[in-house]
TORKOL-4160 file (C-alpha; in steps of 0.2 Angstrom, whole numbers, padded with zeros to 4 digits, m for minus):
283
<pt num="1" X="m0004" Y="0934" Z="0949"/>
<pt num="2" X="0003" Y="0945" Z="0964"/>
<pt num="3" X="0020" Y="0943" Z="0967"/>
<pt num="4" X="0024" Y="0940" Z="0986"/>
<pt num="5" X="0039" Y="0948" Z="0993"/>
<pt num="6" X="0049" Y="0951" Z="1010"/>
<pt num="7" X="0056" Y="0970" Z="1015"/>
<pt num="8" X="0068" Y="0973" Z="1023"/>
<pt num="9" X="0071" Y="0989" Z="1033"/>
<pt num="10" X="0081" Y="0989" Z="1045"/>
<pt num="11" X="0103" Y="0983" Z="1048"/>
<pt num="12" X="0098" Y="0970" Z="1059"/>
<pt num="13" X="0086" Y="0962" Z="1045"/>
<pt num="14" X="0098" Y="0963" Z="1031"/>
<pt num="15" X="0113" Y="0958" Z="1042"/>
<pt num="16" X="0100" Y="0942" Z="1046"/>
<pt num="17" X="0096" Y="0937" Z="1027"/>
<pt num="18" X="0113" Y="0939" Z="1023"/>
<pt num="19" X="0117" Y="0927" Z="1035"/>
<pt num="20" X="0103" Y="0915" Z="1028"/>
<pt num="21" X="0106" Y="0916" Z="1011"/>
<pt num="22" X="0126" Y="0908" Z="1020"/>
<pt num="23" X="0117" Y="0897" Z="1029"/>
<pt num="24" X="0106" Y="0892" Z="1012"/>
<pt num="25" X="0121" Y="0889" Z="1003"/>
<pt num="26" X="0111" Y="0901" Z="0991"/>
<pt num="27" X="0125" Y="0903" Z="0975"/>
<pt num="28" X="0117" Y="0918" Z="0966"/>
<pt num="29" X="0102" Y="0930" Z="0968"/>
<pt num="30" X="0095" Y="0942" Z="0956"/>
<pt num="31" X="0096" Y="0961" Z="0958"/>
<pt num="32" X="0091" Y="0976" Z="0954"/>
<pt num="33" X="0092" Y="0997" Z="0960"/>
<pt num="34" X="0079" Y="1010" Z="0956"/>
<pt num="35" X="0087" Y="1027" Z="0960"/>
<pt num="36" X="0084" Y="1045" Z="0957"/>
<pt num="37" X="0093" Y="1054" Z="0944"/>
<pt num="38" X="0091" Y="1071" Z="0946"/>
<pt num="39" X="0073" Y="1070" Z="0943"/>
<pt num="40" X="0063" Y="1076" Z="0958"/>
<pt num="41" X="0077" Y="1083" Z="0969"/>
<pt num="42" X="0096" Y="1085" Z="0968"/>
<pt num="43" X="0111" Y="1074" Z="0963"/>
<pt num="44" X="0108" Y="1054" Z="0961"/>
<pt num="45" X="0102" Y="1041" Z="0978"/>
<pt num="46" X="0099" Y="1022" Z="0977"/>
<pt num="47" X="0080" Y="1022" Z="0980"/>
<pt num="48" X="0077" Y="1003" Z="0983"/>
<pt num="49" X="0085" Y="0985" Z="0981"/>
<pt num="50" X="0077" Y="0971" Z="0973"/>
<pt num="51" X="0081" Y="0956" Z="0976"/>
<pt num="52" X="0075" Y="0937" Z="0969"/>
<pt num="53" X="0085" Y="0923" Z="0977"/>
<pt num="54" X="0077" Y="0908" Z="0969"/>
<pt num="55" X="0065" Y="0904" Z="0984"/>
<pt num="56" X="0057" Y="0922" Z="0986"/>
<pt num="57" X="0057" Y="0941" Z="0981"/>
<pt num="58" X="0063" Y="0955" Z="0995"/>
<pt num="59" X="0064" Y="0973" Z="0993"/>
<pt num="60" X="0078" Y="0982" Z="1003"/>
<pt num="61" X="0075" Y="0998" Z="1009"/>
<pt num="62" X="0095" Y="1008" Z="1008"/>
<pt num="63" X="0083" Y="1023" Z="1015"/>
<pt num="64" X="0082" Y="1017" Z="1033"/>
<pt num="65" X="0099" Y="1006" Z="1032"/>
<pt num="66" X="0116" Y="1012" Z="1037"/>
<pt num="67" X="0130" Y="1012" Z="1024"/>
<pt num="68" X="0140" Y="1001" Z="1033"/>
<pt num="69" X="0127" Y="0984" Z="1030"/>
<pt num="70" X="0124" Y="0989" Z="1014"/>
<pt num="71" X="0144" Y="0990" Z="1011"/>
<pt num="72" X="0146" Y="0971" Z="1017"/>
<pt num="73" X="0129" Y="0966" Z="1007"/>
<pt num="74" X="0134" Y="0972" Z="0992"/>
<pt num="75" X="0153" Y="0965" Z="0995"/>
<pt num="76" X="0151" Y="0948" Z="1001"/>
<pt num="77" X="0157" Y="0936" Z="0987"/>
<pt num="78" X="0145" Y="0923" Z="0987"/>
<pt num="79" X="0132" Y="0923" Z="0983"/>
<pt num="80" X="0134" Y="0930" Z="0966"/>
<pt num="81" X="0122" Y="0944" Z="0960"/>
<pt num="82" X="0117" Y="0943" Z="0942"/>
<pt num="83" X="0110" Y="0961" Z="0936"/>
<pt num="84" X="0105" Y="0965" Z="0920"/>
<pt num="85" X="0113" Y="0982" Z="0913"/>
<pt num="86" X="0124" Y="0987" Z="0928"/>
<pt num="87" X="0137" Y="0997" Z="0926"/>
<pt num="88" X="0125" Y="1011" Z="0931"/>
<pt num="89" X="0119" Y="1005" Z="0946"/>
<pt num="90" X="0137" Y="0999" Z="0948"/>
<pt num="91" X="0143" Y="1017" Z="0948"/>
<pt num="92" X="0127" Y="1025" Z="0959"/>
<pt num="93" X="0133" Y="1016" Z="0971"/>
<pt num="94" X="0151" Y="1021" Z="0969"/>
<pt num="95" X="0147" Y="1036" Z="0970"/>
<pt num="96" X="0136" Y="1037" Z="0985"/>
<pt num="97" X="0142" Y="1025" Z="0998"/>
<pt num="98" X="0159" Y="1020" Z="0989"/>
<pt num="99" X="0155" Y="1004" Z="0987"/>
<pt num="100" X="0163" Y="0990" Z="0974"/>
<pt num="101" X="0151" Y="0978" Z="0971"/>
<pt num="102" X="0158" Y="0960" Z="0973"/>
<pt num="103" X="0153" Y="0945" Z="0962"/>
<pt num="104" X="0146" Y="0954" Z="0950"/>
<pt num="105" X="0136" Y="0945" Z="0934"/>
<pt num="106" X="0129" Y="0956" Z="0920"/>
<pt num="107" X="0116" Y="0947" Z="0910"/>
<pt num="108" X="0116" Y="0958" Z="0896"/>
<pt num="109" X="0138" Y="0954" Z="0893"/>
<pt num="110" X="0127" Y="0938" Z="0884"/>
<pt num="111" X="0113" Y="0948" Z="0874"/>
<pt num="112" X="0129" Y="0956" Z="0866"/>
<pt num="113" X="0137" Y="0941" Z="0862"/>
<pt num="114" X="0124" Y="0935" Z="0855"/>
<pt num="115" X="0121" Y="0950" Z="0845"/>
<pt num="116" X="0102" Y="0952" Z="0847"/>
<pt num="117" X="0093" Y="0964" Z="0837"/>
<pt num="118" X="0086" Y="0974" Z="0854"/>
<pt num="119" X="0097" Y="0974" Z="0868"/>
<pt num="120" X="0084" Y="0983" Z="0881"/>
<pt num="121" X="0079" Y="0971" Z="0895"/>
<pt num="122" X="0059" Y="0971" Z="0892"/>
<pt num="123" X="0063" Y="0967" Z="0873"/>
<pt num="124" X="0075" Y="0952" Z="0878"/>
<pt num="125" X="0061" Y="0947" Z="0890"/>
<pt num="126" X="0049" Y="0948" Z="0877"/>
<pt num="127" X="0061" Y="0940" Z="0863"/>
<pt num="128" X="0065" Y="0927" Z="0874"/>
<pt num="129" X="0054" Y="0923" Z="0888"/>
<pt num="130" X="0038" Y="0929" Z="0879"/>
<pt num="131" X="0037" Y="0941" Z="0896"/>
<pt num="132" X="0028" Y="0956" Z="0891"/>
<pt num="133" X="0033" Y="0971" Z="0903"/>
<pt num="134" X="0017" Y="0981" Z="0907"/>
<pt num="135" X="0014" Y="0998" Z="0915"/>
<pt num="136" X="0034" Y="1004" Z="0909"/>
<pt num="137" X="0029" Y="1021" Z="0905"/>
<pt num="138" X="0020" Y="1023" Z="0919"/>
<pt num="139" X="0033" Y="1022" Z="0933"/>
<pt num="140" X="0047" Y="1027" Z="0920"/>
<pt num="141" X="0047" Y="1047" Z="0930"/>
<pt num="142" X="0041" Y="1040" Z="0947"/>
<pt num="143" X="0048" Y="1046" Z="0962"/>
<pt num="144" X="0059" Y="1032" Z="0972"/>
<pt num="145" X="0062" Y="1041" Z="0987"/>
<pt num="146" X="0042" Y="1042" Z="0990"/>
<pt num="147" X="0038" Y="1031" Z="1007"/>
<pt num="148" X="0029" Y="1023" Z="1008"/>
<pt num="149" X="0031" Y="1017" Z="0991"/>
<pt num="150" X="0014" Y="1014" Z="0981"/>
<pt num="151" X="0011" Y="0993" Z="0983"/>
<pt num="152" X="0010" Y="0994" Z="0963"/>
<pt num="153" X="0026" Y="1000" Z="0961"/>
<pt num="154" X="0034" Y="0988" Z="0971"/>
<pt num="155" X="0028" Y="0974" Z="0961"/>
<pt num="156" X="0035" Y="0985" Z="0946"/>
<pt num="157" X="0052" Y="0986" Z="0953"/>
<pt num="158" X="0052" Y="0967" Z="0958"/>
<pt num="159" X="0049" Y="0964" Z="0939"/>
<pt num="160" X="0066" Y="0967" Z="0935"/>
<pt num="161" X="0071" Y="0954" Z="0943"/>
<pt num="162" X="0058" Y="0941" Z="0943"/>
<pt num="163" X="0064" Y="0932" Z="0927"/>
<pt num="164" X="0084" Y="0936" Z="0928"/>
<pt num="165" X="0089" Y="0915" Z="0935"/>
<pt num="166" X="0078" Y="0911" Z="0917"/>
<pt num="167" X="0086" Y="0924" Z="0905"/>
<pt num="168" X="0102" Y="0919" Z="0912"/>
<pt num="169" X="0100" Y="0902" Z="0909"/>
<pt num="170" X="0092" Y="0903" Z="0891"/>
<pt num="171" X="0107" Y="0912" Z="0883"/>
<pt num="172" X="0120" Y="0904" Z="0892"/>
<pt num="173" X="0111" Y="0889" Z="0884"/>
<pt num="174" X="0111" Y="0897" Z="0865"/>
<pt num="175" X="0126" Y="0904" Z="0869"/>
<pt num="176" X="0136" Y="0885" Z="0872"/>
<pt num="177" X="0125" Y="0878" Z="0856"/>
<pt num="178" X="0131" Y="0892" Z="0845"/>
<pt num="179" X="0149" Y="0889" Z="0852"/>
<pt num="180" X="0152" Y="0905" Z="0856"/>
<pt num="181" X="0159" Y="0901" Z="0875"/>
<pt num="182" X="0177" Y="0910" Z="0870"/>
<pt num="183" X="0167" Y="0926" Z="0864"/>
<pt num="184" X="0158" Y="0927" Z="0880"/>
<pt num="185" X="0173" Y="0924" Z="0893"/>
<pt num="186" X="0181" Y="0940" Z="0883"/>
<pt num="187" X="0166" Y="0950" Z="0882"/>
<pt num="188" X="0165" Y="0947" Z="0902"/>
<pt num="189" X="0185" Y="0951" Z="0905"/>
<pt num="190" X="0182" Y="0966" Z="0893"/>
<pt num="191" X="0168" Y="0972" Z="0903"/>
<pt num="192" X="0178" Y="0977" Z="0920"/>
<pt num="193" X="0169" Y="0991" Z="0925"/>
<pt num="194" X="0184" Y="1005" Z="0927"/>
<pt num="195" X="0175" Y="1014" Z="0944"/>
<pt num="196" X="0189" Y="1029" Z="0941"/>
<pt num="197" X="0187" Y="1034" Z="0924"/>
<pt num="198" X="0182" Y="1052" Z="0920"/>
<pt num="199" X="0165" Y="1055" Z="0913"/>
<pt num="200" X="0157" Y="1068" Z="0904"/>
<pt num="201" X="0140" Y="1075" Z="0910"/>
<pt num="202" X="0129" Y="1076" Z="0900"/>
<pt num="203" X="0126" Y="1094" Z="0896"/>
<pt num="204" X="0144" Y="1094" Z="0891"/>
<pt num="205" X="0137" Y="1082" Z="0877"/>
<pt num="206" X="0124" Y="1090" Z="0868"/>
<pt num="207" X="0126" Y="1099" Z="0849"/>
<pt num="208" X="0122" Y="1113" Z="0857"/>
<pt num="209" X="0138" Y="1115" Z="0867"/>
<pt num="210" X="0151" Y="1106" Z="0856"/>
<pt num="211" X="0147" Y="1120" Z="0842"/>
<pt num="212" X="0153" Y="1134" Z="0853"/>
<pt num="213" X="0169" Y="1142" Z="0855"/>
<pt num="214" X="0178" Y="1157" Z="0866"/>
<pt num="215" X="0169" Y="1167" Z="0878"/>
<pt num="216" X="0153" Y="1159" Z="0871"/>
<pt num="217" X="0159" Y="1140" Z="0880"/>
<pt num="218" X="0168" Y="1150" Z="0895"/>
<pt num="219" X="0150" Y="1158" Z="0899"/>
<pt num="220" X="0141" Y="1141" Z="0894"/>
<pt num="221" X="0151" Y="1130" Z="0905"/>
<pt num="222" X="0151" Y="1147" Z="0920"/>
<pt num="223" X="0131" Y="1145" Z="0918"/>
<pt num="224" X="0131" Y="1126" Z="0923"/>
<pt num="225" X="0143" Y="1128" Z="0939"/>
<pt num="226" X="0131" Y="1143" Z="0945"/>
<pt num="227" X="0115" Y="1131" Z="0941"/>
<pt num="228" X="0123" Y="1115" Z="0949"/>
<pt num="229" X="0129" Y="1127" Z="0966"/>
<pt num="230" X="0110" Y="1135" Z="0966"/>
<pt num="231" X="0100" Y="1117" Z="0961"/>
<pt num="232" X="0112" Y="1110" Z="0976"/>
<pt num="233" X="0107" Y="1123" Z="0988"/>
<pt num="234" X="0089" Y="1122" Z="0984"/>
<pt num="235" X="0087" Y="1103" Z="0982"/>
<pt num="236" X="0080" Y="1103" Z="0964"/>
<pt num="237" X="0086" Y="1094" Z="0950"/>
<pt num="238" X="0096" Y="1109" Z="0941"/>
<pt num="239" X="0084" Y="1107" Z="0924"/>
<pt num="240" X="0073" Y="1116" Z="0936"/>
<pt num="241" X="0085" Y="1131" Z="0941"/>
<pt num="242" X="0091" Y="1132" Z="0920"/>
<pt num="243" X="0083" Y="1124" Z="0906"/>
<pt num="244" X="0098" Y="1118" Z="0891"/>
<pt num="245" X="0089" Y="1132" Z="0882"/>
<pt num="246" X="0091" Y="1143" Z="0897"/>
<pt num="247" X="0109" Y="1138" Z="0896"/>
<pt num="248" X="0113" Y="1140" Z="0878"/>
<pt num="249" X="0102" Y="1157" Z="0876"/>
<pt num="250" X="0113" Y="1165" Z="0893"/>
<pt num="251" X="0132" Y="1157" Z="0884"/>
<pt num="252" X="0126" Y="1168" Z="0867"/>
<pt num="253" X="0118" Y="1181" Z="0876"/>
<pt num="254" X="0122" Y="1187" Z="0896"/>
<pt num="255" X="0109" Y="1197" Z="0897"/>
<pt num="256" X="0095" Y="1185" Z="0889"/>
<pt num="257" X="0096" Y="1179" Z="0911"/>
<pt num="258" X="0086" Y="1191" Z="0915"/>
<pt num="259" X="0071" Y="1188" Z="0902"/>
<pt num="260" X="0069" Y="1168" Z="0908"/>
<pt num="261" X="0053" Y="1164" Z="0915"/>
<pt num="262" X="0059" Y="1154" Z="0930"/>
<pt num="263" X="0050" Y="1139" Z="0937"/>
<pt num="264" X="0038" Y="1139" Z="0951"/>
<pt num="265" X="0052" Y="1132" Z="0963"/>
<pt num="266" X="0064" Y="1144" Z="0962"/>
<pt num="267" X="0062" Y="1158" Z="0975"/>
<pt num="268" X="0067" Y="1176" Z="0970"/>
<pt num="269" X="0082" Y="1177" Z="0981"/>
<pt num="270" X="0091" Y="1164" Z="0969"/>
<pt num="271" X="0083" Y="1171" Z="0955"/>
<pt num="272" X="0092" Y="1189" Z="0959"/>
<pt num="273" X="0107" Y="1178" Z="0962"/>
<pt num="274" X="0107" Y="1168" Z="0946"/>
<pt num="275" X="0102" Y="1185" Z="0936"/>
<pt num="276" X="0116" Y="1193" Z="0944"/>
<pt num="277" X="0127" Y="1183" Z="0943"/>
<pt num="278" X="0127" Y="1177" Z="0927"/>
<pt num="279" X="0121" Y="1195" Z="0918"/>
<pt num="280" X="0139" Y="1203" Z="0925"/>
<pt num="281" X="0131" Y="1211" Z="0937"/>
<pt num="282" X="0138" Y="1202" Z="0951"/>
<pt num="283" X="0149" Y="1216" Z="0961"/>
């Protein structure tokens, strides 16, 4: 069945619902992000909101609206927003508009009390509801910043929150039959997001990296600045300017820089750069 839904695109809409879910007396929406991560251009950007407020489904379109409404949207207390697996859209949005988001209810704080088996939220779906999430794969690498947005993805996205108000409600329930209420209201104190904590990208993680030592780590870690600065400048996720390979062979090897087959998209004026750069060449 086709899921019906409202968009919003504009300061003067959102300001309006926000004002009628007030007016509603509405107590809780569901909500979801999509973002892009590095995947088809540089650095991370909210994409779309989803929203389910128990009467009907809306997609938000932070493209076209000003961070000022999203800031009060997102930071009015009531209604409260249940999200399942926040704390990354949580920090997308820290980190792009500086925004806290208030009234904040993470669904899957219960999956862990409870202890389920798969904590992902198709397989509590599944496990749960008996929803079965279909065509995943499919919009797993799709790019979010596309307009207009392919009308099948937008029913994808809205997915993610179409079932929330009933997940919610069937493990609070199991949750209160197994007596487990003192468990949950730690988990949840527990699980304050800490918005300025120091994190550690990724390429900073990988085997590769933690086995190296000396000149070897000071070249590795000189290659990813120059590749983040170059991936910035040409608007590409920085895989595309260096691979983790390209990285590791260049930490080992300068001179291995000049032997990378470079990828389509980067011109061969930041070619030379990266090559001399990054070889010693630089003058």
């Amino acid at each position: 069945m086709e899921t019906k839904y409202r968009e919003i695109t504009t300061a003067a809409e959102l300001a309006a619902y926000r004002k009628e879910l007030q007016s509603r007396e509405v107590t809780k929406i569901a909500m979801d992000f999509e973002g892009e991560f590095n995947l088809h251009v540089y650095g991370e950007h909210l994409c779309l909101i989803q929203v389910y407020d128990g009467t009907e489904s809306l997609l938000i379109d932070p493209l076209k609206i000003g961070k000022e409404e999203l800031k009060v949207f997102l930071e009015m207390k009531s209604p409260v927003k249940l999200f399942f697996g926040a704390d990354s859209d949580r920090m997308l949005v820290y980190k792009q508009y500086g925004i806290k988001i208030a009234s904040l209810f993470d669904v899957q704080h219960l999956v862990e009390v409870l202890q389920l088996e798969k904590k992902g939220l198709d397989a509590v779906l599944f496990s749960q509801l008996g929803v079965e999430v279909v065509k995943k794969k499919k919009f797993q690498q799709y790019n979010w910043l596309r307009r207009p947005l392919d009308p099948e993805a937008k029913a994808y996205a809205l997915g993610d929150v179409e079932y929330l108000f009933k997940l919610n409600d069937v493990l609070l329930g199991k949750i209160l039959d197994q007596g487990l209420a003192e468990e949950m209201v730690f988990r949840l104190v527990s699980g304050q997001l800490d918005y300025d904590r120091k994190t550690v990208p990724g390429i900073f993680k990988t085997p590769a990296y933690r086995k190296m030592r000396g000149a070897v780590k000071a070249r590795y870690e000189k290659a990813v600045d120059i590749r983040e600065e170059i991936a910035e400048e040409l608007n590409v996720p920085p895989n595309t300017v260096l691979t983790k390979q390209d990285l590791a062979d260049i930490a080992y090897d300068p001179l291995r820089v000049k032997m990378i087959q470079f990828n389509k998209r980067v011109p061969e004026t930041a070619r030379r750069k990266l090559r001399e750069r990054l070889s010693g060449d630089e003058k």
